[in-house]
Structure formats: structure tokens, C-alpha cells
ROSE-4610 file (N, C-alpha, C; in Angstrom, 1 decimal, always signed):
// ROSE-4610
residu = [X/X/X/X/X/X/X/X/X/X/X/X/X/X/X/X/X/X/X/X/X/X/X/X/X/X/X/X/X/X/X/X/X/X/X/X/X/X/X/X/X/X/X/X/X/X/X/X/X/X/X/X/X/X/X/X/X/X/X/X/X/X/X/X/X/X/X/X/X/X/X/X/X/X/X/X/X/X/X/X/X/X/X/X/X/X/X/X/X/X/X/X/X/X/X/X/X/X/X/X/X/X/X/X/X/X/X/X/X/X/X/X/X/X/X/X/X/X/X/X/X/X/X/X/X/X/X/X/X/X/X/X/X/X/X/X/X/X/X/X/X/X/X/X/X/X/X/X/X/X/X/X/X/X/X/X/X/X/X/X/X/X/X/X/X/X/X/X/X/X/X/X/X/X/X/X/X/X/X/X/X/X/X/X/X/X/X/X/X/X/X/X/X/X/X/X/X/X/X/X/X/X/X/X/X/X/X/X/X/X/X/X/X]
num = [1/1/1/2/2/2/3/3/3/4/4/4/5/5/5/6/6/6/7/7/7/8/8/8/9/9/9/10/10/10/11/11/11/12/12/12/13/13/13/14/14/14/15/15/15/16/16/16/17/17/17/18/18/18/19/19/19/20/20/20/21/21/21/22/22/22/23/23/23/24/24/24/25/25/25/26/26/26/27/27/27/28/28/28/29/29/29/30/30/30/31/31/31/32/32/32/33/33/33/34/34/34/35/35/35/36/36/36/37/37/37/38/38/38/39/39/39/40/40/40/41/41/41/42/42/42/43/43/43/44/44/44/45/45/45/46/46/46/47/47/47/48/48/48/49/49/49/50/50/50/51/51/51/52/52/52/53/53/53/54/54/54/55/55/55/56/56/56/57/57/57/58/58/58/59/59/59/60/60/60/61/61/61/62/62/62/63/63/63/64/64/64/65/65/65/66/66/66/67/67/67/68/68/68/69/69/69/70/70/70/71/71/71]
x = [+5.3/+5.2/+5.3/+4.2/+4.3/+4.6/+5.3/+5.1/+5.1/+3.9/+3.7/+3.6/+4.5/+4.6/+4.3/+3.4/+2.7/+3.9/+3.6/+4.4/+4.1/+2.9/+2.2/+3.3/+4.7/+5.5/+6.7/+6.6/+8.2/+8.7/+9.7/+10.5/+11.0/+11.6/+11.7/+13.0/+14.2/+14.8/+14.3/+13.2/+12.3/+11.6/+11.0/+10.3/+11.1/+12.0/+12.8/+13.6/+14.0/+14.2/+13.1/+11.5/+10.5/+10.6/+10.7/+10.6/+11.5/+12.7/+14.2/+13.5/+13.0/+12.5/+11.7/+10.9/+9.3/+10.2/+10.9/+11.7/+12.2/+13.2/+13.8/+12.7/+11.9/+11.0/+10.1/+9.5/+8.9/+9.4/+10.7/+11.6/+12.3/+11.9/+12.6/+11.5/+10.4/+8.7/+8.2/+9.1/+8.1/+7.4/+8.6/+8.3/+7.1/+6.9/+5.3/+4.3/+4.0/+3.1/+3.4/+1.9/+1.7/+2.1/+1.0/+1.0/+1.1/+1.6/+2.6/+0.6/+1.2/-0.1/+0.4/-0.3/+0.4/+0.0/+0.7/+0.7/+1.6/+0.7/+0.5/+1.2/+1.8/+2.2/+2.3/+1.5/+0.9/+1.2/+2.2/+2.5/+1.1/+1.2/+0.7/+1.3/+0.6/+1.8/+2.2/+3.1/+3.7/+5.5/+5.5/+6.8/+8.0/+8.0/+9.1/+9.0/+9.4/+9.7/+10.5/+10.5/+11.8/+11.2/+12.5/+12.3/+11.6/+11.9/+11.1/+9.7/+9.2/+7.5/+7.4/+7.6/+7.2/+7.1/+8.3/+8.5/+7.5/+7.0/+5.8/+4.4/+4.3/+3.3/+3.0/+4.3/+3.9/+3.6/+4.1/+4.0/+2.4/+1.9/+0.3/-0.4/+0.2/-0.4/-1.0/+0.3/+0.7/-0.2/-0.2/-0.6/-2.3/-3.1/-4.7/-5.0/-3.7/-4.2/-3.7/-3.4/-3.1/-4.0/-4.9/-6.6/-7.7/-7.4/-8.2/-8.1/-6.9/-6.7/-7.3/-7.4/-7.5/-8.8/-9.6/-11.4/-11.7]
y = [-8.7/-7.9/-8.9/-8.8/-9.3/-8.7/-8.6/-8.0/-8.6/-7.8/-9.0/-8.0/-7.9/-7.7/-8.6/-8.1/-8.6/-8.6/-9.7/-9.7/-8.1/-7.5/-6.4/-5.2/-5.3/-4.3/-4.7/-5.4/-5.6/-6.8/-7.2/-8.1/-8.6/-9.6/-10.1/-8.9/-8.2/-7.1/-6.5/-5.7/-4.3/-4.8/-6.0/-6.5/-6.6/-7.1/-7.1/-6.0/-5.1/-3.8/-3.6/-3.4/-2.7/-3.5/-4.8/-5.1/-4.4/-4.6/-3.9/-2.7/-1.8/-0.8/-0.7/-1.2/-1.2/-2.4/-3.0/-3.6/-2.3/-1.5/-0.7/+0.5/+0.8/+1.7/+1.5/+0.0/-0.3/-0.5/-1.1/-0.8/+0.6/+1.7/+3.0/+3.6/+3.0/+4.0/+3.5/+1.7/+1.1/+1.6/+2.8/+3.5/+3.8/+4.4/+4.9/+4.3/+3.0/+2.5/+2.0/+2.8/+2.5/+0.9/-0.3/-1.5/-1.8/-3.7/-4.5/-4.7/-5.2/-5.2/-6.1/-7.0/-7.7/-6.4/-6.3/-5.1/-6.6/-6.3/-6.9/-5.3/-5.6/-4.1/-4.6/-3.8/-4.1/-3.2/-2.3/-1.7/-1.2/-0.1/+0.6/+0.3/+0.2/+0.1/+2.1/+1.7/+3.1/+3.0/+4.3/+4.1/+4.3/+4.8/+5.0/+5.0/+4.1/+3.6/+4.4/+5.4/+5.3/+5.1/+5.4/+5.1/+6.1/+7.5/+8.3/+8.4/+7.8/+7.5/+7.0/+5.3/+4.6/+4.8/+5.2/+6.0/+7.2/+8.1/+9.2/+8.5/+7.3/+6.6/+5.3/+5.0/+4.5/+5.2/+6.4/+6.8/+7.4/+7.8/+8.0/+6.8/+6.1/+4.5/+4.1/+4.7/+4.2/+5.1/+5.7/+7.2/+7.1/+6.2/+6.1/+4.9/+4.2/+2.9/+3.0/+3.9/+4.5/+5.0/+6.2/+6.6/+5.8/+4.5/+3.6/+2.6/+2.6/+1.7/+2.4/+4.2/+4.6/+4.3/+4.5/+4.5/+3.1]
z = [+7.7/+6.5/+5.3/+4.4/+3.0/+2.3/+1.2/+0.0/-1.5/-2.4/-3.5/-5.1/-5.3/-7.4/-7.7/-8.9/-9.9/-11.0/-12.4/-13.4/-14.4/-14.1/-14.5/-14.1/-13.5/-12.6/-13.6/-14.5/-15.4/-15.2/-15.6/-15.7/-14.0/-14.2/-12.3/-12.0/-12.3/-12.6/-11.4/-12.2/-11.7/-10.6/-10.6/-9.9/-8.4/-8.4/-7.5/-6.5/-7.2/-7.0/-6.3/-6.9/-6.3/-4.7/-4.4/-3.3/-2.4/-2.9/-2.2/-1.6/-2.1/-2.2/-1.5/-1.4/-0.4/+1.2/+1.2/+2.6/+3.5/+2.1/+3.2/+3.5/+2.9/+3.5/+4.4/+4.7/+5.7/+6.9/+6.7/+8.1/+8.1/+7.6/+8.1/+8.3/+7.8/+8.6/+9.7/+10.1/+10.8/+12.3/+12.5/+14.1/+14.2/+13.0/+13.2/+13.5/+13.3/+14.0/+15.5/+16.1/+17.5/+18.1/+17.6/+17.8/+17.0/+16.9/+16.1/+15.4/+13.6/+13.2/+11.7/+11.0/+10.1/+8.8/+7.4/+7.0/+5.4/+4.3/+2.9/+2.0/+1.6/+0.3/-0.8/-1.7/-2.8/-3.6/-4.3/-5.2/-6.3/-6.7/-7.7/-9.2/-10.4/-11.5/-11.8/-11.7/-12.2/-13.0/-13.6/-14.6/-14.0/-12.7/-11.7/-10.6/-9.6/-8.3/-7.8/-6.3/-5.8/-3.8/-3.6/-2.1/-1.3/-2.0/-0.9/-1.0/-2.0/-2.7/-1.6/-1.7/-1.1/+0.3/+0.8/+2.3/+2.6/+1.9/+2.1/+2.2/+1.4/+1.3/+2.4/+2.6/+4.0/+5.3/+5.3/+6.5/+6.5/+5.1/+5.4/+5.6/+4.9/+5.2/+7.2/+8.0/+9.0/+9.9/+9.3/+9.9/+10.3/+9.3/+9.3/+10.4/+10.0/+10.7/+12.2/+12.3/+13.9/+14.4/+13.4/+13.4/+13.8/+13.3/+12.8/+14.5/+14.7/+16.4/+17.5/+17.7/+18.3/+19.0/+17.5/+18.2/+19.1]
């Protein structure tokens, strides 16, 4: 798993947080995926971060590319 803020996300502060934030949600969604698969997260700019965003949005994330293995 990568993950990459841009300076376009705030100060290194916010920036940092947003990673915090996108670590623990990718390790609390990671079940969902079927097979192990490399996975880049790339944040949206937005004026508020929180965990369950990121967490609802990984799991549709996880969700397609499980779609996407099947065929």
C-alpha cells in the first residue's frame, strides 16, 4: 500500500493526519479484498477528512476491484 498527499491538502499537519487516516482505514477495510493486490491512495482535496469517509470509500473501492478479478 502507498499512499501520497499532495502539498495541495494543507500544511504537512493536515497532511499527515490525512495519511493516519487513510493507514487505519485501509487496514480496517483490508478484509474485503478477495486477493492480495498492490493498492496507491490518492486522496481528493476536500475541507474535511475523517475516517469513516475514507473507510465507506474504500470499501466501494474494494468492492469493484473484486468485480473486476472475478471476470
Amino acid at each position: 500500500m502507498g499512499v501520497a498527499v499532495s502539498k495541495k491538502h494543507g500544511k504537512a499537519v493536515k497532511r499527515n493526519r490525512i495519511k493516519r487516516l487513510l493507514r487505519a482505514a485501509f487496514a480496517d477495510t483490508l478484509h474485503l479484498l478477495d486477493k492480495p493486490c498492490s493498492v496507491i491512495l490518492i486522496p481528493k482535496t476536500e475541507t474535511e477528512y475523517s475516517y469513516d469517509g475514507f473507510c465507506r470509500s474504500l470499501g466501494i473501492c474494494f468492492k469493484k476491484v473484486n468485480e473486476c478479478k472475478k471476470s
